[in-house]
BAFI-3210 file (N, C-alpha, C; in Angstrom, 3 decimals, decimal comma, padded with zeros to 6 digits):
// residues 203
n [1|2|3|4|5|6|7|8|9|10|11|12|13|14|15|16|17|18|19|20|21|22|23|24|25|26|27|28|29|30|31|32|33|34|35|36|37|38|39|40|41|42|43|44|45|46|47|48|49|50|51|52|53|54|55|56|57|58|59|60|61|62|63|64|65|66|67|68|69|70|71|72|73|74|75|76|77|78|79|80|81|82|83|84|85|86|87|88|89|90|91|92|93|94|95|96|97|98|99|100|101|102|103|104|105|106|107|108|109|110|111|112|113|114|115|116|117|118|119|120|121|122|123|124|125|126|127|128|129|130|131|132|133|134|135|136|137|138|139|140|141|142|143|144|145|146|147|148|149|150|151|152|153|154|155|156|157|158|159|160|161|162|163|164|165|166|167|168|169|170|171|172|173|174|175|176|177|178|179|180|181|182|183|184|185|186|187|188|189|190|191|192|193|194|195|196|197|198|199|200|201|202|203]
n.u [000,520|-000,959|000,696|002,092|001,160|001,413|000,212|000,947|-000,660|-002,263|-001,402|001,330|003,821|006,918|008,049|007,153|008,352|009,978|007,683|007,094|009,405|009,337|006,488|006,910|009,074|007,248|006,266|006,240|006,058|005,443|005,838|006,121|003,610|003,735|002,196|001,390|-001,283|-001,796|000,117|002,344|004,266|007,238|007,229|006,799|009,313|010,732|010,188|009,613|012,368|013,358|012,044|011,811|014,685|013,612|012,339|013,803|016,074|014,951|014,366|012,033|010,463|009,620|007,171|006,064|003,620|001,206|003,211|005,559|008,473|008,912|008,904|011,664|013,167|013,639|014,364|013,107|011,669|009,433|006,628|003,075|000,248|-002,629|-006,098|-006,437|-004,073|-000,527|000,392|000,632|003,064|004,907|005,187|006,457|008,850|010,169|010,964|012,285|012,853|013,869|012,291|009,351|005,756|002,386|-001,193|-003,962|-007,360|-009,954|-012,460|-012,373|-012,045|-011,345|-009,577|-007,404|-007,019|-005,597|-003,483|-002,115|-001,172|000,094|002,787|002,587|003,637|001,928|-001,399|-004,284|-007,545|-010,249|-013,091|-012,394|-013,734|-015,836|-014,560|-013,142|-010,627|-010,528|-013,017|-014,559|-014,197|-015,606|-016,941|-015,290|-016,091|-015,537|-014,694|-013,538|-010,755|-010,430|-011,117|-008,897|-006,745|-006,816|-006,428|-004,374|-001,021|000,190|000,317|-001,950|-003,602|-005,493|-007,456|-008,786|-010,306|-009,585|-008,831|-007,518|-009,702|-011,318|-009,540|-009,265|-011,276|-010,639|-007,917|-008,455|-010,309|-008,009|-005,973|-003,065|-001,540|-002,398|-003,312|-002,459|-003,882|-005,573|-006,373|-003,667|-002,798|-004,845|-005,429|-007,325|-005,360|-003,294|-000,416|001,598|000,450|-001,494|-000,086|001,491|-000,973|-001,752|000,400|-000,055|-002,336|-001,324|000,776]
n.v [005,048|002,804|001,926|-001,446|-002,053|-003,840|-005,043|-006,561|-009,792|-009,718|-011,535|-013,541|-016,324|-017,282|-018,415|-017,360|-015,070|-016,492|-016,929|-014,487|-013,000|-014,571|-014,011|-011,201|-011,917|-012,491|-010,429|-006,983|-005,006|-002,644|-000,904|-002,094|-002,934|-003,150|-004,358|-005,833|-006,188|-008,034|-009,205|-008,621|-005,806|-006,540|-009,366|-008,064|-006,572|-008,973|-010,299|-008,655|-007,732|-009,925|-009,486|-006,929|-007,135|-008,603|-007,471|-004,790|-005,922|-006,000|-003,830|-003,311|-000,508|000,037|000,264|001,285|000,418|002,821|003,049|005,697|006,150|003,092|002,793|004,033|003,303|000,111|000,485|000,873|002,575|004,136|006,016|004,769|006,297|006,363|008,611|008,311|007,247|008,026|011,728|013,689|015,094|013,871|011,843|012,435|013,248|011,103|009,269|011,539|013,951|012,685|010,537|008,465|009,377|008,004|008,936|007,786|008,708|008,312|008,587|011,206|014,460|017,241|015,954|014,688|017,034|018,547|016,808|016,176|019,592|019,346|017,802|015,395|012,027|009,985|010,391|007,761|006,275|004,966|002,674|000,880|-001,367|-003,760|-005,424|-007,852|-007,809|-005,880|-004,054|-001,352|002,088|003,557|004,231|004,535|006,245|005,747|007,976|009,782|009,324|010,286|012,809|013,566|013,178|015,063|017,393|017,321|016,701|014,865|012,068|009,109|006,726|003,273|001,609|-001,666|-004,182|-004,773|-006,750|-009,150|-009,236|-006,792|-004,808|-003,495|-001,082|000,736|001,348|002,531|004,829|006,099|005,677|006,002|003,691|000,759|-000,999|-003,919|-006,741|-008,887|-009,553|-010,873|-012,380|-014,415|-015,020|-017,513|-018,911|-018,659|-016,552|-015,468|-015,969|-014,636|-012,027|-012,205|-012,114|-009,248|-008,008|-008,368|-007,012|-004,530|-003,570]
n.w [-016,355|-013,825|-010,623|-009,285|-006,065|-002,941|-000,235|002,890|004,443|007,493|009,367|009,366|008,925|009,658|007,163|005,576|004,208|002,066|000,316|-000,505|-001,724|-004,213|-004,934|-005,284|-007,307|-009,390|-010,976|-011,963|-008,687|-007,485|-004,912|-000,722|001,473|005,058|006,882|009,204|011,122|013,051|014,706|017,683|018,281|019,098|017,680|015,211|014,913|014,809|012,317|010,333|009,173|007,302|005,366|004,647|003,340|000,847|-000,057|-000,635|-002,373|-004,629|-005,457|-004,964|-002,649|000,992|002,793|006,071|008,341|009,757|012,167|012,658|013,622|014,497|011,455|010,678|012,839|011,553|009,073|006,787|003,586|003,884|005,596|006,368|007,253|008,561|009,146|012,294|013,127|013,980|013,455|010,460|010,293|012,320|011,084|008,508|010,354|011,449|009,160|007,332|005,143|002,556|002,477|002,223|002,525|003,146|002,921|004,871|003,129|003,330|001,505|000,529|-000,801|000,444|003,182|001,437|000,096|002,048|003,035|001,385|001,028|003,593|002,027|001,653|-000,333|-001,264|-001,314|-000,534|-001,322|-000,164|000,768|-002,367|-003,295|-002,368|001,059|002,398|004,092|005,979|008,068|006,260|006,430|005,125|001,442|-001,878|-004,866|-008,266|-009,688|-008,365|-008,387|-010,985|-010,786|-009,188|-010,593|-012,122|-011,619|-009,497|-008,480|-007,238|-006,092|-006,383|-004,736|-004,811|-002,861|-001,437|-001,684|-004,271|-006,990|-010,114|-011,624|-011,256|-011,376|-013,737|-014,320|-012,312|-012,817|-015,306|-014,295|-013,578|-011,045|-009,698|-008,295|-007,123|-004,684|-002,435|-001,017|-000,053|-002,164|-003,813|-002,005|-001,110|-003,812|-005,865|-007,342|-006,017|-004,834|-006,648|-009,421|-009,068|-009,068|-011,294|-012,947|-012,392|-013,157|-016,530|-016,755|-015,762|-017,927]
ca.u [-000,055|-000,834|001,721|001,330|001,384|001,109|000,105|001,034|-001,595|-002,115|-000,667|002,492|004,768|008,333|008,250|006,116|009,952|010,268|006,534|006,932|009,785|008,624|005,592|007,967|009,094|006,375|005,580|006,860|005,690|006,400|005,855|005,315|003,552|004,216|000,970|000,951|-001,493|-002,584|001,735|002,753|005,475|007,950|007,036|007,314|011,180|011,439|009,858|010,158|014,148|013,339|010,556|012,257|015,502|013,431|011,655|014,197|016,784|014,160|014,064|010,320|009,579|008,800|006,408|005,586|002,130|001,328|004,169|006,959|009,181|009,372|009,877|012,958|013,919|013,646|015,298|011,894|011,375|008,374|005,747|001,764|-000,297|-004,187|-006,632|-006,229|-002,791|000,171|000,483|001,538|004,420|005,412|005,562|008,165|010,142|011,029|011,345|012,700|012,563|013,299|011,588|007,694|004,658|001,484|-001,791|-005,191|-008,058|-011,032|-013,416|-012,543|-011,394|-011,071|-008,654|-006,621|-006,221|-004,773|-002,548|-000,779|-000,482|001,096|003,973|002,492|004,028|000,714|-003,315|-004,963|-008,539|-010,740|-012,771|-013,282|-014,604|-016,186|-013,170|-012,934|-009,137|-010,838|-013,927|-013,632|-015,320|-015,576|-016,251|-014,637|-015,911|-013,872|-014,281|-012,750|-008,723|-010,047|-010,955|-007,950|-005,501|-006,931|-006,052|-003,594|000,297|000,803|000,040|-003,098|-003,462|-006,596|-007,360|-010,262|-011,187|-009,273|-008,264|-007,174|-010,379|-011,928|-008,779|-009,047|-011,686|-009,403|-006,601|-009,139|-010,354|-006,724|-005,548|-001,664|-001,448|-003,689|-003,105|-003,535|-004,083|-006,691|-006,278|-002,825|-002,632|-006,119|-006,131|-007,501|-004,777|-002,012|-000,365|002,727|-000,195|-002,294|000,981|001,769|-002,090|-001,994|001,291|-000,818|-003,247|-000,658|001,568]
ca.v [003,732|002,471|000,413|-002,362|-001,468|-005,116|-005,159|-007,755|-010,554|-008,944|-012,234|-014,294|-017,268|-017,843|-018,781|-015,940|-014,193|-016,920|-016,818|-013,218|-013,014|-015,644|-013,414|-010,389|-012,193|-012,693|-009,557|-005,650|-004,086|-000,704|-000,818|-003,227|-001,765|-003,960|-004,334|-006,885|-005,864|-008,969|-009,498|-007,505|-005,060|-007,519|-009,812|-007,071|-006,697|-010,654|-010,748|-007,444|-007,560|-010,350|-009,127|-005,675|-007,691|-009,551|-006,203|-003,965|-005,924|-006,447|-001,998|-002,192|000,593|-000,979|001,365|000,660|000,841|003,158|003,518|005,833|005,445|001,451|002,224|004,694|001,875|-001,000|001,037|001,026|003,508|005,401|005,170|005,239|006,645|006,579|009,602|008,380|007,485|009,201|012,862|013,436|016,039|013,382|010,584|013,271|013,623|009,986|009,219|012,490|014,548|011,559|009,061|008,523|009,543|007,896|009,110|007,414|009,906|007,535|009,437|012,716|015,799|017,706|015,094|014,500|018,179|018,579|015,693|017,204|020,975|019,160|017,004|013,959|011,703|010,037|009,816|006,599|006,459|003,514|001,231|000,999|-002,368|-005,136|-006,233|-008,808|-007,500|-004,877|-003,104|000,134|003,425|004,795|003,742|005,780|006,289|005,686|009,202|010,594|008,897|010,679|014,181|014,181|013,507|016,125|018,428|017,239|015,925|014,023|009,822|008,705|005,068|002,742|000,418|-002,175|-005,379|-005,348|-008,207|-008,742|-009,465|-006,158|-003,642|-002,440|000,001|001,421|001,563|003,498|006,135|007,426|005,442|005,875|002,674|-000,079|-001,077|-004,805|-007,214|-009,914|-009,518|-011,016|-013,669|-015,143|-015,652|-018,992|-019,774|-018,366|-015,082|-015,332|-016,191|-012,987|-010,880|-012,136|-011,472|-007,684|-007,226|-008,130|-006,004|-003,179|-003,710]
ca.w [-016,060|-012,488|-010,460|-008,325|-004,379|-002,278|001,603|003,968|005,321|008,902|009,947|008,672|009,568|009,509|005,831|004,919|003,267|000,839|-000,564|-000,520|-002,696|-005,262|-005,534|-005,922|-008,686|-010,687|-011,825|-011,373|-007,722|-006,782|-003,212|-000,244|003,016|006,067|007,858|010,438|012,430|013,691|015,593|018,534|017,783|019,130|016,496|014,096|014,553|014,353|011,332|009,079|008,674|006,305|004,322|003,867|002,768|000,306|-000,750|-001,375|-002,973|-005,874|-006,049|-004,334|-001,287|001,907|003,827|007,172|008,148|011,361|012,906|011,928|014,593|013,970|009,916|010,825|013,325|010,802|007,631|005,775|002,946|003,880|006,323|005,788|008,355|008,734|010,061|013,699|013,614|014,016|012,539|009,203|010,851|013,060|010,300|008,091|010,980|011,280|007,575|006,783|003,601|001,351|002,784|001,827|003,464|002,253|003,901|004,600|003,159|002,656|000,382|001,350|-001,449|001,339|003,437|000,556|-000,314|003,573|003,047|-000,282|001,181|004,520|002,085|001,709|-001,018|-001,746|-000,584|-000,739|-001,207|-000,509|000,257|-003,860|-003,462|-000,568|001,025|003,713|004,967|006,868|007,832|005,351|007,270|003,364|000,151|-002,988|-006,246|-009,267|-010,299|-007,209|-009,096|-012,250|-010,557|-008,409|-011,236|-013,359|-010,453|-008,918|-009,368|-005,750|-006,687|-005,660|-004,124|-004,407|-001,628|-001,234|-002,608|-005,621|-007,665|-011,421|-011,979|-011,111|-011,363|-015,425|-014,008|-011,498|-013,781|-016,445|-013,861|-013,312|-010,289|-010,062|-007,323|-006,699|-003,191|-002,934|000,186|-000,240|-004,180|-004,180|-000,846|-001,010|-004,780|-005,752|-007,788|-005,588|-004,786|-007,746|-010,162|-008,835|-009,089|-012,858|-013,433|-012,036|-014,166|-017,497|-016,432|-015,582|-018,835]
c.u [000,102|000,190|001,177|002,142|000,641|001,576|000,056|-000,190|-001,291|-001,126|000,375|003,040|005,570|009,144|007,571|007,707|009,579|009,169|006,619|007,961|009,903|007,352|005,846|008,246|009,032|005,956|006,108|005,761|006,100|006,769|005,116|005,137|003,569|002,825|000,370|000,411|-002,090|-000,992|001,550|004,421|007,084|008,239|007,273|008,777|011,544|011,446|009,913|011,392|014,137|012,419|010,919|013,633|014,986|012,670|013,137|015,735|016,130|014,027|012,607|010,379|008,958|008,277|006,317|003,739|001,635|001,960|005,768|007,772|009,992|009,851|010,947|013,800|014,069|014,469|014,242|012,172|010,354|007,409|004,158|000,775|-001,712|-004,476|-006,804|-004,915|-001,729|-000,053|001,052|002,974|005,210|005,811|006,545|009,071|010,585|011,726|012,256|012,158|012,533|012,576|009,914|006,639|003,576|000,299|-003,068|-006,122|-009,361|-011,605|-013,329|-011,830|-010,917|-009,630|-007,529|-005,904|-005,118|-003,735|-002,014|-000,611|000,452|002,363|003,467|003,005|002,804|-000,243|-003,725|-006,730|-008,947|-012,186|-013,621|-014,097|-014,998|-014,896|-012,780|-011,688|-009,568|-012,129|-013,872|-014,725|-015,956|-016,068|-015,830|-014,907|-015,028|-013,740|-013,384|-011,386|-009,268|-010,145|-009,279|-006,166|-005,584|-006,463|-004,909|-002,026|000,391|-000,555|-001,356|-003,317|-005,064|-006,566|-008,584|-010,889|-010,464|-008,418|-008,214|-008,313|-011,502|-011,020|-008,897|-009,941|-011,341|-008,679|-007,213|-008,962|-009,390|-005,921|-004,128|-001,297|-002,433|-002,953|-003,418|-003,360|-004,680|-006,313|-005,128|-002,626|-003,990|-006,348|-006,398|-006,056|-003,313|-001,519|001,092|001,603|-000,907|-000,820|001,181|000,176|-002,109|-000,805|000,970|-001,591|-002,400|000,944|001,265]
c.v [003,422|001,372|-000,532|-002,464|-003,134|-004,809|-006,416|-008,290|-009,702|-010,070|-012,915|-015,049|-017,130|-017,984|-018,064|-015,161|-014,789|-016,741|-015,402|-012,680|-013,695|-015,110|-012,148|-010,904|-012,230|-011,659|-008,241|-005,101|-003,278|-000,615|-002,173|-002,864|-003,549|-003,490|-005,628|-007,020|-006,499|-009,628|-007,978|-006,733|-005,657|-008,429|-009,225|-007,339|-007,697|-010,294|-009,730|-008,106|-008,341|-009,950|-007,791|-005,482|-008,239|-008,253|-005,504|-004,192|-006,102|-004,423|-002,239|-001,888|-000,178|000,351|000,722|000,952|001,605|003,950|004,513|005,833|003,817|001,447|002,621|003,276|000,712|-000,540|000,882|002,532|004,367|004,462|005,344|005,262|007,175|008,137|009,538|007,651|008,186|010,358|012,831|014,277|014,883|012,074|011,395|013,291|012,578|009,426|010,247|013,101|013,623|010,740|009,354|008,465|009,230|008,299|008,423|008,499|009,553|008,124|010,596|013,602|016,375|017,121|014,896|015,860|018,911|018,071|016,613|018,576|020,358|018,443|015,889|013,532|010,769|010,338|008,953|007,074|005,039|003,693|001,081|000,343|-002,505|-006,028|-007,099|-008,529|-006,797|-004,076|-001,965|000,930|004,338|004,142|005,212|005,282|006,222|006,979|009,848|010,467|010,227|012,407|014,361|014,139|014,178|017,261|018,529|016,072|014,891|012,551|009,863|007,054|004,659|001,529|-000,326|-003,021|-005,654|-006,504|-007,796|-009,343|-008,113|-004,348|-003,157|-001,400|000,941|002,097|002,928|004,661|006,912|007,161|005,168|004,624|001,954|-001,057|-002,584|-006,147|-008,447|-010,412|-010,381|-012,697|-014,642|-015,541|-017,037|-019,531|-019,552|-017,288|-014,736|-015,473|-014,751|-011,843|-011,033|-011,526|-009,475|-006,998|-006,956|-006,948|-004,504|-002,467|-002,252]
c.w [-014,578|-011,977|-009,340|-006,468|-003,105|-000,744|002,067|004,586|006,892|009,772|008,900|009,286|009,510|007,664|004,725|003,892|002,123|000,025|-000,982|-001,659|-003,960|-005,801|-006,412|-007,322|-009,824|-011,872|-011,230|-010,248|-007,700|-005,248|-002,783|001,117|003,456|006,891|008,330|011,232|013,393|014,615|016,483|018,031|017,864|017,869|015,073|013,790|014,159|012,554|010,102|008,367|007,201|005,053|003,687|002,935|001,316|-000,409|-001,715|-001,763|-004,275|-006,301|-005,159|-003,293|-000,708|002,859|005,048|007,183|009,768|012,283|012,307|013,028|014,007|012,318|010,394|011,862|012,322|009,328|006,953|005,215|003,406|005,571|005,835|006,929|008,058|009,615|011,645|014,322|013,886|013,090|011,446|009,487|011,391|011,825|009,467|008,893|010,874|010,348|007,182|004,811|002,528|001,600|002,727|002,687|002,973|003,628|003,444|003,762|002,612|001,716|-000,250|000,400|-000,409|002,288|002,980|000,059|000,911|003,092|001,689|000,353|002,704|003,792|001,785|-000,021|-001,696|-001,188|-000,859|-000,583|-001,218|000,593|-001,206|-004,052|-001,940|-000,717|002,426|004,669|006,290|006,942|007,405|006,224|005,581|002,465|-001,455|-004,143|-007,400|-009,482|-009,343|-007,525|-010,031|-012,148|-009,716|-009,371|-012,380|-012,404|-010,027|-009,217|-008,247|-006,594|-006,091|-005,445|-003,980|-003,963|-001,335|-002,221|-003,965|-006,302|-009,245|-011,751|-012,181|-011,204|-012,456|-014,699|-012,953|-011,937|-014,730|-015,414|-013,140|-011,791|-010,348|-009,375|-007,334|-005,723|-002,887|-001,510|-000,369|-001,331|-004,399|-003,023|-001,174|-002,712|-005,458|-006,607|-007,476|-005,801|-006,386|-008,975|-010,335|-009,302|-010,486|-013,469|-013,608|-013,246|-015,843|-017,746|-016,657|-016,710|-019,867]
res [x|x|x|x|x|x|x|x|x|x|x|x|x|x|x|x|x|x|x|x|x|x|x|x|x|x|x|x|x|x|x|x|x|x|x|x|x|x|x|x|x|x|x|x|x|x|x|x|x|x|x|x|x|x|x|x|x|x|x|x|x|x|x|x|x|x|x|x|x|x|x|x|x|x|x|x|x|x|x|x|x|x|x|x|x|x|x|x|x|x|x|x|x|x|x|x|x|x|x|x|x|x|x|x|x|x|x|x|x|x|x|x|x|x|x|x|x|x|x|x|x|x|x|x|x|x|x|x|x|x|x|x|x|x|x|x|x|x|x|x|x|x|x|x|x|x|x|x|x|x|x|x|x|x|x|x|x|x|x|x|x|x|x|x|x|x|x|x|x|x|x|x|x|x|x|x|x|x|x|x|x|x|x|x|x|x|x|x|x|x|x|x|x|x|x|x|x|x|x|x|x|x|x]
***
């Protein structure tokens, strides 16, 4: 069954911790990437410490997003690094052997089969849906979860637009993660509401 993988608003306040663990809360996450990419790295340090405090005394994996360097500096679990960010060599070295490597691999069999013979701990594929967080360079079929986990053992992560309104067909075509941004902050009836929703869903 898929788990639930929650990304950071690009921006946050001060009081962004407490909403954050009140959403925690609501419902079982697995992981929580840190993608601020609307703060300068400065800002980062302010503001992580709490958010990875508030993560991983609940058990959920705080990835960074980007940078491995700054996770290994910050004590983050893993890092997750796009096709024009750092290397995936260079994101193991900082993390090390235990620590998690998730890789972008928009659409791409190919991409994704790289990323698993270099180590990687997952591949994300996206953009599944239309997703206002970010302009997607991709979009990914559902079948692309259900071929790659007939194939393959390494997790697969889906990213893009999703909400508990639109994730059961995700979930069906074999997505081990559903990656969730927009889906969880922006939902009309609040992000602890969206997080108890996704856990129904992911029960």
């Amino acid at each position: 069954m898929a788990e639930l993988y929650i990304l950071t608003p690009p921006r946050i306040d001060d009081g962004f911790a407490d909403t954050l663990a009140k959403t925690l809360d609501a419902g079982p996450v697995s992981a929580l990437q840190l993608r601020l990419k609307d703060h300068a790295i400065e800002d980062i340090r302010q503001l992580a410490p709490a958010l990875i405090k508030a993560a991983q005394s609940r058990g959920v994996a705080v990835i960074m997003n980007d940078d491995p360097a700054l996770a290994a500096e910050l004590g983050c679990d893993g890092v997750h690094v796009g096709q024009a960010d750092a290397s995936q060599q260079d994101a193991r070295a900082a993390v090390g052997p235990k620590g998690v490597v998730g890789v972008t691999c928009h659409d791409s069999r190919h991409l994704a089969m790289v990323a698993g013979e270099r180590g990687a701990d997952y591949v994300a594929f996206g953009s599944v849906y239309e997703t206002a967080t970010k302009t997607p360079k991709s979009s990914a079929p559902l079948e692309l979860f259900t071929w790659w986990r007939e194939l393959f053992e390494i997790p697969s992560v889906a990213i893009g637009g999703i909400t508990p309104d639109n994730a059961a067909a995700v979930i069906e075509a074999g997505a081990d993660y559903l990656a969730v941004s927009g889906g969880i902050w922006n939902w009309p009836d609040g992000p602890e509401s969206a997080c108890a929703a996704f856990s129904r869903l992911l029960d």
